[in-house]
N, CA, C and O atoms as CSV, one atom per row, in Angstrom:
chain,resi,resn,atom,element,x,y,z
A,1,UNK,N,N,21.939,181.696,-53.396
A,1,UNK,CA,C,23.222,181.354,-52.856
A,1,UNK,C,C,24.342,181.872,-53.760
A,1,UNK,O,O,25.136,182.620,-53.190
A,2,UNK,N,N,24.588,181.599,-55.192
A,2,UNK,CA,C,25.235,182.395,-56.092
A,2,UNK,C,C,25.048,183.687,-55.960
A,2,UNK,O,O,26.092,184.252,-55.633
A,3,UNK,N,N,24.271,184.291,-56.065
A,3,UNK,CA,C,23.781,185.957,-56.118
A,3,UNK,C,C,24.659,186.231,-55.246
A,3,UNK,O,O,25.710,186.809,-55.523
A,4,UNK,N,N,24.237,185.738,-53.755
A,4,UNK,CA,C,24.810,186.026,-52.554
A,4,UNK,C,C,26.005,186.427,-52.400
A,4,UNK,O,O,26.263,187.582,-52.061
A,5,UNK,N,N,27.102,185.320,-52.682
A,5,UNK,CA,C,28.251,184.860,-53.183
A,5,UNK,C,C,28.468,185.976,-54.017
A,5,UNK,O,O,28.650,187.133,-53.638
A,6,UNK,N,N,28.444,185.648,-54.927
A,6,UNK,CA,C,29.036,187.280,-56.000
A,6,UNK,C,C,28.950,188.398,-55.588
A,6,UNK,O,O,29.832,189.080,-56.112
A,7,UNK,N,N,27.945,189.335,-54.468
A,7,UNK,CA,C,27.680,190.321,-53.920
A,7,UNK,C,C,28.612,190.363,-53.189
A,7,UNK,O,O,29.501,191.128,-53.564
A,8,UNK,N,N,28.842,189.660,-51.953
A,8,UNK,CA,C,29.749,189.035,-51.164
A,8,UNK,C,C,31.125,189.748,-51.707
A,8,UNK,O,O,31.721,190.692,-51.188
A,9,UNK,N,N,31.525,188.879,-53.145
A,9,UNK,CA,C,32.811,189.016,-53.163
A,9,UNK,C,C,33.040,190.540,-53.390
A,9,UNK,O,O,33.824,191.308,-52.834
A,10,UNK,N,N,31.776,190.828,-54.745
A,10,UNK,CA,C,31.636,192.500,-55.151
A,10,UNK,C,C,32.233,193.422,-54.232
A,10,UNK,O,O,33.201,194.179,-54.309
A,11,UNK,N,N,31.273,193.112,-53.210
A,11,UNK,CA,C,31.355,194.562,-52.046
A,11,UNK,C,C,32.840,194.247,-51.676
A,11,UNK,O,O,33.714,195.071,-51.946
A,12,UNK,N,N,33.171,192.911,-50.982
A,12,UNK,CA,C,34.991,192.953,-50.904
A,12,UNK,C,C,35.638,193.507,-51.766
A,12,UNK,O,O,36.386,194.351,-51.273
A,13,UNK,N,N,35.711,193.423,-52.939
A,13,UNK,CA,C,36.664,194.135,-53.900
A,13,UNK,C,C,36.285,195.443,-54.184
A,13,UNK,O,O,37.110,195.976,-54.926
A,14,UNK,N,N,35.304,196.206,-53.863
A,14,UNK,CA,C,34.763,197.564,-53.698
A,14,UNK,C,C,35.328,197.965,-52.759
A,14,UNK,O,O,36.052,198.898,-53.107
A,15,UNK,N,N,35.423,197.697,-51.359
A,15,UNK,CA,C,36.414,198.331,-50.614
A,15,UNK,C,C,38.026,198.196,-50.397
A,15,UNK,O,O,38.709,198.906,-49.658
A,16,UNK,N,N,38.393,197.307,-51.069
A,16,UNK,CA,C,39.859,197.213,-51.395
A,16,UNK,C,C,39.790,197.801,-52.389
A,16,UNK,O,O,40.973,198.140,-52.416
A,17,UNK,N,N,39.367,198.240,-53.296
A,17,UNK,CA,C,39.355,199.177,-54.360
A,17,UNK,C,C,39.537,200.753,-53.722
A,17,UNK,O,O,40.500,201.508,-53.859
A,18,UNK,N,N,38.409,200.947,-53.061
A,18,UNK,CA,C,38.459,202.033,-52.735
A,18,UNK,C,C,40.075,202.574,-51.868
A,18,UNK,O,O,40.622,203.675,-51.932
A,19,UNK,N,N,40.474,201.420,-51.152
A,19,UNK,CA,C,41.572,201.961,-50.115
A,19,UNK,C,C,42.694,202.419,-51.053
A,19,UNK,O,O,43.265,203.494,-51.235
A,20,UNK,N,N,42.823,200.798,-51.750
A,20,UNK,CA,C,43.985,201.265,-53.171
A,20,UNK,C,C,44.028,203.047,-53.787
A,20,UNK,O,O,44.845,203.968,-53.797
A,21,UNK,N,N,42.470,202.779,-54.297
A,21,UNK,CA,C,42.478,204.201,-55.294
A,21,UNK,C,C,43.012,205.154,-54.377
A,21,UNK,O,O,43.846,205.909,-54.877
A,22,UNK,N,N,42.680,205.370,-52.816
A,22,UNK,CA,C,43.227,206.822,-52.311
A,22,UNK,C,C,44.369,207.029,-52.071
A,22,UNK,O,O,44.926,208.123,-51.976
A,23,UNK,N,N,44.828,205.934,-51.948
A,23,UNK,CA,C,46.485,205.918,-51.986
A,23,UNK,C,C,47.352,206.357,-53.173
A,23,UNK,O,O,48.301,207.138,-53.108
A,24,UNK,N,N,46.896,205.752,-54.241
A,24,UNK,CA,C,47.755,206.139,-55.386
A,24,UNK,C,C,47.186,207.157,-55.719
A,24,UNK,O,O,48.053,207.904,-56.172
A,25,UNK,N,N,45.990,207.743,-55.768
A,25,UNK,CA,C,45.604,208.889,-56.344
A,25,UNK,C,C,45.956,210.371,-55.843
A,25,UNK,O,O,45.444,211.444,-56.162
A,26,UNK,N,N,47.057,210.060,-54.904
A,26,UNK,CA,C,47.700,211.301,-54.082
A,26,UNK,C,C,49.038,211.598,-55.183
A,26,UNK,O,O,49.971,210.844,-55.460
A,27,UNK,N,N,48.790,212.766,-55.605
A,27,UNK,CA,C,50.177,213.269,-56.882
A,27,UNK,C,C,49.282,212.600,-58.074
A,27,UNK,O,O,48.134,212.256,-58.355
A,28,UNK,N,N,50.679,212.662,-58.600
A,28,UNK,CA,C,50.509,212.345,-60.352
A,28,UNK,C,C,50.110,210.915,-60.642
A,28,UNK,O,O,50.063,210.474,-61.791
A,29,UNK,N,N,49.894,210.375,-59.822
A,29,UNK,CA,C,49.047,208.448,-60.142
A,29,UNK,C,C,47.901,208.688,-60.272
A,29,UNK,O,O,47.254,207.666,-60.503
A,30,UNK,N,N,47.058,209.986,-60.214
A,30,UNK,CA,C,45.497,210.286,-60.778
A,30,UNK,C,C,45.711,210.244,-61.884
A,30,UNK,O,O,44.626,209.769,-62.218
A,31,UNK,N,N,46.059,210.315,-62.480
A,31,UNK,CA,C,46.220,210.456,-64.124
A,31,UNK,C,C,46.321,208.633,-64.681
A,31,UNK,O,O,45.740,208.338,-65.725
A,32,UNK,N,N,46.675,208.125,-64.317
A,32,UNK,CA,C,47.159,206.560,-64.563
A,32,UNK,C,C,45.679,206.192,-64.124
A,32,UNK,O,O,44.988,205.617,-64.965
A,33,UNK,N,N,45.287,206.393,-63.231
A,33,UNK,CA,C,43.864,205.942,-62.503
A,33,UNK,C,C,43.033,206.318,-63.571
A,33,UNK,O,O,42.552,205.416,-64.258
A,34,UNK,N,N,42.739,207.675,-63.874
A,34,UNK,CA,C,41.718,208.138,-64.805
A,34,UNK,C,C,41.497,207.341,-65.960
A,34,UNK,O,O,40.479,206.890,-66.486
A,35,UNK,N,N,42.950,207.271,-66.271
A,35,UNK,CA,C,43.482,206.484,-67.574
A,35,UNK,C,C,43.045,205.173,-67.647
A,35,UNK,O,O,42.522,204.668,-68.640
A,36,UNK,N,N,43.199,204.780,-66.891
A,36,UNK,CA,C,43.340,203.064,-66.837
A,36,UNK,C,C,41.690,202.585,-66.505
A,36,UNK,O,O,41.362,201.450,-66.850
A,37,UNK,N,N,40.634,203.515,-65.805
A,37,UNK,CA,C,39.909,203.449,-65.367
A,37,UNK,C,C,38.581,203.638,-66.600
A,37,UNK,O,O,37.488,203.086,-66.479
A,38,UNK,N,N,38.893,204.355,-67.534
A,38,UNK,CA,C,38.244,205.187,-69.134
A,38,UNK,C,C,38.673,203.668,-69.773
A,38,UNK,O,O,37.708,203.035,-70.202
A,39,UNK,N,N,39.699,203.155,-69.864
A,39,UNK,CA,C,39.996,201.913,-70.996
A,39,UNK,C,C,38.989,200.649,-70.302
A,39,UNK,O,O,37.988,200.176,-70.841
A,40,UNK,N,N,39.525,200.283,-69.039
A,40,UNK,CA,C,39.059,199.133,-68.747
A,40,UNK,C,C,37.307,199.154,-68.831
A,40,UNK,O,O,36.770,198.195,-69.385
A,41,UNK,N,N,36.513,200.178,-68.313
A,41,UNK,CA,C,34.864,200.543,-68.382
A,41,UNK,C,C,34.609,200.040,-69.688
A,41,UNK,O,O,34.114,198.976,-70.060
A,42,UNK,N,N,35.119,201.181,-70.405
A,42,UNK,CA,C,34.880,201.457,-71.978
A,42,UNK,C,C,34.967,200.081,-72.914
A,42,UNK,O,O,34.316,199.840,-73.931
A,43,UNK,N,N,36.190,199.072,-72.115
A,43,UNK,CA,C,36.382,197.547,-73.271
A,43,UNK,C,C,35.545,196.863,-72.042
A,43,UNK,O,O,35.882,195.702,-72.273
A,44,UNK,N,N,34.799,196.776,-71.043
A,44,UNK,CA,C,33.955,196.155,-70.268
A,44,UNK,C,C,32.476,196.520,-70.700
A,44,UNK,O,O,31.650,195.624,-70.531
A,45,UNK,N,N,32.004,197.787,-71.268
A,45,UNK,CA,C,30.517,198.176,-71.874
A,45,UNK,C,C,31.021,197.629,-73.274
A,45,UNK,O,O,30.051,197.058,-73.773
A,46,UNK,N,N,31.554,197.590,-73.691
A,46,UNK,CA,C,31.626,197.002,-75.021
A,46,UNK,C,C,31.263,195.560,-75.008
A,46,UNK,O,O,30.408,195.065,-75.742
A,47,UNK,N,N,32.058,194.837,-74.013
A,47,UNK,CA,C,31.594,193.427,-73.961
A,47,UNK,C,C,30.287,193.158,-73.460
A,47,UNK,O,O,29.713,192.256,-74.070
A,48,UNK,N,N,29.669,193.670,-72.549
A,48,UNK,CA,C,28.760,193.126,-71.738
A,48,UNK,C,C,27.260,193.748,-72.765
A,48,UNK,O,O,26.100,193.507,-72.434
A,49,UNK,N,N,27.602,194.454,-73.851
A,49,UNK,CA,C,26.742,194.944,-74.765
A,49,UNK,C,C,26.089,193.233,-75.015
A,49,UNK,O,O,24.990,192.862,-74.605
A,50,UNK,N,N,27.027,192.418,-75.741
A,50,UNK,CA,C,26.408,191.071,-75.892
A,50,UNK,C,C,25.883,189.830,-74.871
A,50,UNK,O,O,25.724,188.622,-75.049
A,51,UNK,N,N,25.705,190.674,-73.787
A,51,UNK,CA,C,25.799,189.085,-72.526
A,51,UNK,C,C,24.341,189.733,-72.284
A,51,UNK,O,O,23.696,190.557,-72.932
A,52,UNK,N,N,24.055,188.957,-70.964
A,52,UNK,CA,C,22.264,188.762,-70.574
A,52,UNK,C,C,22.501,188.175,-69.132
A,52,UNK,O,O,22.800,187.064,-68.694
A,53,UNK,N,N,22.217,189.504,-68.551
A,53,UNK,CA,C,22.394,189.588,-67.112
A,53,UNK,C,C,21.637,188.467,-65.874
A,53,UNK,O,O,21.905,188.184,-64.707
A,54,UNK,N,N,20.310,187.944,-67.110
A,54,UNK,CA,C,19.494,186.975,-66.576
A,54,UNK,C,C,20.087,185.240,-66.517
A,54,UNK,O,O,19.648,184.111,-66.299
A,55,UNK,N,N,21.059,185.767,-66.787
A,55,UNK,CA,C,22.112,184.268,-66.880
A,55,UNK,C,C,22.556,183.926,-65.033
A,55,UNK,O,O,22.927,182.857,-64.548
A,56,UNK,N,N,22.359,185.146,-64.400
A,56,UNK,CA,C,22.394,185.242,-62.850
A,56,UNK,C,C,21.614,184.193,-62.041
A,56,UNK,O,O,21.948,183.204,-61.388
A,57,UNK,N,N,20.204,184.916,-62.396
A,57,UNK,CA,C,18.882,184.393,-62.022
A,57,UNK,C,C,18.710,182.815,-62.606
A,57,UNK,O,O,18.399,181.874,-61.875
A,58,UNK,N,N,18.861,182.745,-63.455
A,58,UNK,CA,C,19.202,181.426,-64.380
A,58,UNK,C,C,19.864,180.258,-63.637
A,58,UNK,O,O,19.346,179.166,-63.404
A,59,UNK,N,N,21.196,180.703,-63.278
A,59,UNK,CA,C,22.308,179.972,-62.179
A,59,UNK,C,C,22.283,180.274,-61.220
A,59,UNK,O,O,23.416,180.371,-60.749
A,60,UNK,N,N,21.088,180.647,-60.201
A,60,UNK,CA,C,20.568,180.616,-59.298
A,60,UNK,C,C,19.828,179.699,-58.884
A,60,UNK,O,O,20.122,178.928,-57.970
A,61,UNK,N,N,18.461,179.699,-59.728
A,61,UNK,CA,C,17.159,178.885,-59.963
A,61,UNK,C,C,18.026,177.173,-60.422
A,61,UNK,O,O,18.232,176.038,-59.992
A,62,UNK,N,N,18.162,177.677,-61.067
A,62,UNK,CA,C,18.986,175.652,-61.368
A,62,UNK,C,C,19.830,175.032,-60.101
A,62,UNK,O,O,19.663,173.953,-59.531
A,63,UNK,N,N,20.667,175.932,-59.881
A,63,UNK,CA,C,21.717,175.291,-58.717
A,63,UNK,C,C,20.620,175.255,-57.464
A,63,UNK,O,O,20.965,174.300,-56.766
A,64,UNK,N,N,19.846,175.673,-57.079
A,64,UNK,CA,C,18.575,175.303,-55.997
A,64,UNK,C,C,17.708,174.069,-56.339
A,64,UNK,O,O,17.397,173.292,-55.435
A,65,UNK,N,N,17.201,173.808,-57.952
A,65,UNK,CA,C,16.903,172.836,-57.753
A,65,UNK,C,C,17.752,171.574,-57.968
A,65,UNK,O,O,17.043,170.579,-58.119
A,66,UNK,N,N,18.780,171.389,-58.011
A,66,UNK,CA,C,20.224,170.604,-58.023
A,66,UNK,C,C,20.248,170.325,-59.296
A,66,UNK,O,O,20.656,169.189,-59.537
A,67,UNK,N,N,19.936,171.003,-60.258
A,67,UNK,CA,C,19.761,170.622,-61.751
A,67,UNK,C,C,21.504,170.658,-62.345
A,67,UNK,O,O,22.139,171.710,-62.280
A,68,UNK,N,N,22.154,169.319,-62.934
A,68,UNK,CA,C,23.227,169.869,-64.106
A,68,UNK,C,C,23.168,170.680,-64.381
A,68,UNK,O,O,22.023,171.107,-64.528
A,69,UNK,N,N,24.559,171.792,-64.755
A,69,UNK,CA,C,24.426,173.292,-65.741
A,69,UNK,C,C,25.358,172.922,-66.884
A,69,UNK,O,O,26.423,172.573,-66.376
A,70,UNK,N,N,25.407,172.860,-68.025
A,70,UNK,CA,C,25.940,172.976,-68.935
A,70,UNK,C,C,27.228,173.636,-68.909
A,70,UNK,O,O,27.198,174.563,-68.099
A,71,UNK,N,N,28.466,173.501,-69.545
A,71,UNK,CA,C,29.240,173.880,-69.517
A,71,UNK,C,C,29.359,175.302,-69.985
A,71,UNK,O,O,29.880,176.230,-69.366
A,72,UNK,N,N,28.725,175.339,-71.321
A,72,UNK,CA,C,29.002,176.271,-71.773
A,72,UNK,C,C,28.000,177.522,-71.000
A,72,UNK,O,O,28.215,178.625,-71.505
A,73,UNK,N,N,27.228,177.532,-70.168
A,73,UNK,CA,C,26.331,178.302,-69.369
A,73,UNK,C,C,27.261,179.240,-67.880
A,73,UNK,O,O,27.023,180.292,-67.286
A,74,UNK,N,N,28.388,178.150,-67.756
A,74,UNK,CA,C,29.091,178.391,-66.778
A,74,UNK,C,C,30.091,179.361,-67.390
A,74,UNK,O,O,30.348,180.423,-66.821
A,75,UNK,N,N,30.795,178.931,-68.812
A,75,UNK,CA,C,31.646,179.741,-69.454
A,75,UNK,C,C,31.089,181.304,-69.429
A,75,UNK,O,O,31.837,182.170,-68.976
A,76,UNK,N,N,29.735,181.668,-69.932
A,76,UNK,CA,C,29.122,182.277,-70.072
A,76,UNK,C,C,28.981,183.409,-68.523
A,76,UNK,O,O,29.199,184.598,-68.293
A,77,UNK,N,N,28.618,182.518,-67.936
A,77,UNK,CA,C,28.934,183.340,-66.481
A,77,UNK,C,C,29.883,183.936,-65.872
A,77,UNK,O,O,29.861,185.034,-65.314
A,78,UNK,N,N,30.593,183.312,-65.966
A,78,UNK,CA,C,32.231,183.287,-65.792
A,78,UNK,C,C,33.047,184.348,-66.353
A,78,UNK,O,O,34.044,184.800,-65.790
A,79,UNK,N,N,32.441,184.872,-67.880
A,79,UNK,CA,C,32.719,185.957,-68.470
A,79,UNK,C,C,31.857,187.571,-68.497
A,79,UNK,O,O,32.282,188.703,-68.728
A,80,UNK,N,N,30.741,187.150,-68.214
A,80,UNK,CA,C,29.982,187.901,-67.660
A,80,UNK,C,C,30.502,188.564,-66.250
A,80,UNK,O,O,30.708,189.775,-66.172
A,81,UNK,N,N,30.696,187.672,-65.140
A,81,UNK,CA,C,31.249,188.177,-64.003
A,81,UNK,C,C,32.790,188.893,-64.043
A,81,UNK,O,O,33.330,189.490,-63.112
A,82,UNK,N,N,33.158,188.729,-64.969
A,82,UNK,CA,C,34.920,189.017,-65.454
A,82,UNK,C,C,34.525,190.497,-65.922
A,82,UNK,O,O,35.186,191.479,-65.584
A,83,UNK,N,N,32.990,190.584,-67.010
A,83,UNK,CA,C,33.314,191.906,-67.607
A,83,UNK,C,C,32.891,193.177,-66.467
A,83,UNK,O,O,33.371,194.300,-66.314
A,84,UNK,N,N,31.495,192.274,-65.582
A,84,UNK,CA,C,31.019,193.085,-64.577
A,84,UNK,C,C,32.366,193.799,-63.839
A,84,UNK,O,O,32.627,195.000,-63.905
A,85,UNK,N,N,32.893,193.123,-63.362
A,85,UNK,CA,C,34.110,193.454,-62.356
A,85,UNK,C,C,35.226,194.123,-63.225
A,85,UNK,O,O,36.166,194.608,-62.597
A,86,UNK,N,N,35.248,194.234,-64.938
A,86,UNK,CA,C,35.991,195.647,-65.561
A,86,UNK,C,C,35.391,196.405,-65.374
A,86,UNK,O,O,36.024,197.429,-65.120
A,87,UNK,N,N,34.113,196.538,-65.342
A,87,UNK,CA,C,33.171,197.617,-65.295
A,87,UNK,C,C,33.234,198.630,-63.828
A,87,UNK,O,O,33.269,199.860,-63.798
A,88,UNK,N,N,33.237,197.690,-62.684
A,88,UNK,CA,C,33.211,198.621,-61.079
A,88,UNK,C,C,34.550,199.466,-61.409
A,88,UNK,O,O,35.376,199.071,-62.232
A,89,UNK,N,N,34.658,200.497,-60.785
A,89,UNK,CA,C,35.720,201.497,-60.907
A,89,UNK,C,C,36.871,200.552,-59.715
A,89,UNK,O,O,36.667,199.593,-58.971
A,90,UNK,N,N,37.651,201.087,-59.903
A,90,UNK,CA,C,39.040,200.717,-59.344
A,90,UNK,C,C,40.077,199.720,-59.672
A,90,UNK,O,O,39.760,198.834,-60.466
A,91,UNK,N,N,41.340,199.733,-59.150
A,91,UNK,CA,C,41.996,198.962,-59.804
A,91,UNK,C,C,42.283,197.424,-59.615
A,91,UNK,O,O,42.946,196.748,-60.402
A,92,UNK,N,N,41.648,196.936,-58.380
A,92,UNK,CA,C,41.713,195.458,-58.288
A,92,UNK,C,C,40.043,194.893,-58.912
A,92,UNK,O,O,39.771,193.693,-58.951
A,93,UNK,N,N,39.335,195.671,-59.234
A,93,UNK,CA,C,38.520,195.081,-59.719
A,93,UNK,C,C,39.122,194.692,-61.368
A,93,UNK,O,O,38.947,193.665,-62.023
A,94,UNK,N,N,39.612,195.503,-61.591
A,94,UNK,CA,C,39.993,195.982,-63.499
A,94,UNK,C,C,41.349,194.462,-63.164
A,94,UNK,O,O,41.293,193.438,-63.846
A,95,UNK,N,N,41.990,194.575,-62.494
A,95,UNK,CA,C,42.705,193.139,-62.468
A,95,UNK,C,C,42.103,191.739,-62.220
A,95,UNK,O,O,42.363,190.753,-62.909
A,96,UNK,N,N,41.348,191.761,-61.258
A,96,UNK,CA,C,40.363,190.341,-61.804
A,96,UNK,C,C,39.722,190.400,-62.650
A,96,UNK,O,O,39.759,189.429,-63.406
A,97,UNK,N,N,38.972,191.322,-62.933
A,97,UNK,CA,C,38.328,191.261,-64.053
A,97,UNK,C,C,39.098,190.686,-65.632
A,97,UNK,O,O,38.675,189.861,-66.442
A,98,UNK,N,N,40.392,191.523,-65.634
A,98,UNK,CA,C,41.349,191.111,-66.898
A,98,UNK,C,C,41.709,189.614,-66.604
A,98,UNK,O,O,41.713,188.875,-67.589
A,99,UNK,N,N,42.098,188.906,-65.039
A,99,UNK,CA,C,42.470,187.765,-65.081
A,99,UNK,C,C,41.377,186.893,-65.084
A,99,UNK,O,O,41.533,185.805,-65.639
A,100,UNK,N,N,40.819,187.031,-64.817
A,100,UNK,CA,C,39.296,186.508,-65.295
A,100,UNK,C,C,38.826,186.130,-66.547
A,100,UNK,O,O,38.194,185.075,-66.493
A,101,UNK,N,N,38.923,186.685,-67.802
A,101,UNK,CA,C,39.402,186.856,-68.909
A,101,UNK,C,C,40.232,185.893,-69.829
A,101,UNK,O,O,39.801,185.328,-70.834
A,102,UNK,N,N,41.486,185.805,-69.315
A,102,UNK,CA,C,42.492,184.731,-70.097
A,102,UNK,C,C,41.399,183.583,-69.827
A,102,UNK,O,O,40.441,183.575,-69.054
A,103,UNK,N,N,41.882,182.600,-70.749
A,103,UNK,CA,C,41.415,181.592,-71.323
A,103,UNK,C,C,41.730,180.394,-70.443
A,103,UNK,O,O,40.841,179.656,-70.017
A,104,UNK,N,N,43.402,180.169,-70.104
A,104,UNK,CA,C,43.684,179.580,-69.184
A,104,UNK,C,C,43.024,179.872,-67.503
A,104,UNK,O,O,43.404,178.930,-66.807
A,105,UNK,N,N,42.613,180.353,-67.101
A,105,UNK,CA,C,42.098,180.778,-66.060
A,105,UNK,C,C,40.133,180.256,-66.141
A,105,UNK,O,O,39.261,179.829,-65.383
A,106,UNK,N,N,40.230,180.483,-66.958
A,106,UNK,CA,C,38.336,180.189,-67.605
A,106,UNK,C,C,38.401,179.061,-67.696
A,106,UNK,O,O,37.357,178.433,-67.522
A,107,UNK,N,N,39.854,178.202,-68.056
A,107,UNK,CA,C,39.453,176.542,-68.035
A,107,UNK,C,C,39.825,176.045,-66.696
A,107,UNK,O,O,39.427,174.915,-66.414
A,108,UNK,N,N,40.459,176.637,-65.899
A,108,UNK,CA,C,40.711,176.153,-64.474
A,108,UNK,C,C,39.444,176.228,-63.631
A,108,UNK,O,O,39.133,175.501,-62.687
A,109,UNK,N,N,38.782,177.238,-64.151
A,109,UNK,CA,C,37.549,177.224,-63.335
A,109,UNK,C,C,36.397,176.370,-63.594
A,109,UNK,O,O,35.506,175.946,-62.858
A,110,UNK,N,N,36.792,176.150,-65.534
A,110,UNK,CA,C,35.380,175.394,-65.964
A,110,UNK,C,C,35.853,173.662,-64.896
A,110,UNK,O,O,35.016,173.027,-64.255
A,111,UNK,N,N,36.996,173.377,-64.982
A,111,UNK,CA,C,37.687,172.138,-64.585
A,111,UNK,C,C,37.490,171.926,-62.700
A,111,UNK,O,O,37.848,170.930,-62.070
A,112,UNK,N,N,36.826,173.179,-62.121
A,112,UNK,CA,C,37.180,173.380,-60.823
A,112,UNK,C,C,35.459,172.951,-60.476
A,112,UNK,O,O,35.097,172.077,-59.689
A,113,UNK,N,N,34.763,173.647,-61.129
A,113,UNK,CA,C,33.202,173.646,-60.938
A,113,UNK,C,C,32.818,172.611,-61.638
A,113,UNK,O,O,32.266,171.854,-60.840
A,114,UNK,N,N,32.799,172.005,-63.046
A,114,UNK,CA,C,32.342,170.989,-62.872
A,114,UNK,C,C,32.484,169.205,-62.003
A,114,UNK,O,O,31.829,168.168,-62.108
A,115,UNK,N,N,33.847,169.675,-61.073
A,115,UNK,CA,C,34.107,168.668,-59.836
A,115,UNK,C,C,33.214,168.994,-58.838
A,115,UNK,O,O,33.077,168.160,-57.942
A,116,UNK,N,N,32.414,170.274,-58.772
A,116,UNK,CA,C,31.552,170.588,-57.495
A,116,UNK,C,C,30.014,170.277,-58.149
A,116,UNK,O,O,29.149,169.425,-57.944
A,117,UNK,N,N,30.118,171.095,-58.780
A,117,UNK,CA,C,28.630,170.706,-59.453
A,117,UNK,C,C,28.474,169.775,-60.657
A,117,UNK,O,O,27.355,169.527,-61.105
């Protein structure tokens, strides 16, 4: 159901990505794209060097069997999914991904999910 969910949103922001990029990438906004596109990857493989993709499967398997998740497991996810989404090319991914990120935003969510789960 998570997996799902994240794919879900993925592929949405993959094609709003894509519409964005062809638009601006007509003239001299390829260059800003290229640009912006080399930084955000490059500080997204840097981060995700330390994370563990099996944290997915992990918060999958638990939330099926209705098990508590730890807070800090969710943090963990939460940043993981932030660096994934610097990583997809385009530019609304590279913006959630960065807002994803701040700290304030990571506690709205830790504060949002542990009321659901």
């Amino acid at each position: 159901m998570f997996i799902e969910f994240l794919f879900l949103v993925s592929l949405g922001v993959a094609l709003a990505d894509m519409i964005i990029l062809i638009q601006i990438s007509s003239g001299p906004g390829i260059y800003f794209i290229i640009g912006s596109q080399l930084l955000t990857c490059g500080y997204g493989i840097f981060r995700i060097r330390k994370l563990d993709f099996n944290l997915f499967f992990f918060l999958d398997a638990e939330l099926k069997k209705g098990e508590k998740i730890v807070k800090e497991i969710w943090i963990e996810a939460w940043i993981l999914t932030a660096v994934c989404f610097l990583i997809i090319p385009g530019l609304v991914s590279d913006i959630i991904g960065g807002v994803c990120l701040t700290p304030a935003i990571r506690r709205f969510f830790l504060e949002y999910v542990s009321e659901i789960y």
